[in-house]
C-alpha angles and dihedrals in degrees: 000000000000126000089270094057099052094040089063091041077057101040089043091051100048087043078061100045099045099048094029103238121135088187119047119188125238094258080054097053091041087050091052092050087053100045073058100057113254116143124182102254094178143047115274108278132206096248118232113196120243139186097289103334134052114234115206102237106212117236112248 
């Protein structure tokens, strides 16, 4: 696991703690990335799986 992995593990459990919910929706969790700081920076890609992480693959 890389640091930021484990800063959104963190970020995701004390969301849950603080607002009591064990099960956080999707709007929630999106909310959460962006209060972190992560913008989109590219078009909207077709995702491919990799070992442990999704890459965007661009549209030709």
């Amino acid at each position: 696991m890389n640091e930021e992995q484990l800063d959104f593990i963190k970020a995701m459990d004390e969301y849950k703690r603080v607002n009591d919910r064990p099960f956080p929706t999707w709007t929630e969790v999106l909310d959460l990335i962006l209060y972190l700081g992560y913008r989109r920076v590219a078009p909207v890609g077709e995702f491919k799986l990799r070992k442990g992480r999704q890459t965007a693959v661009s549209e030709k």
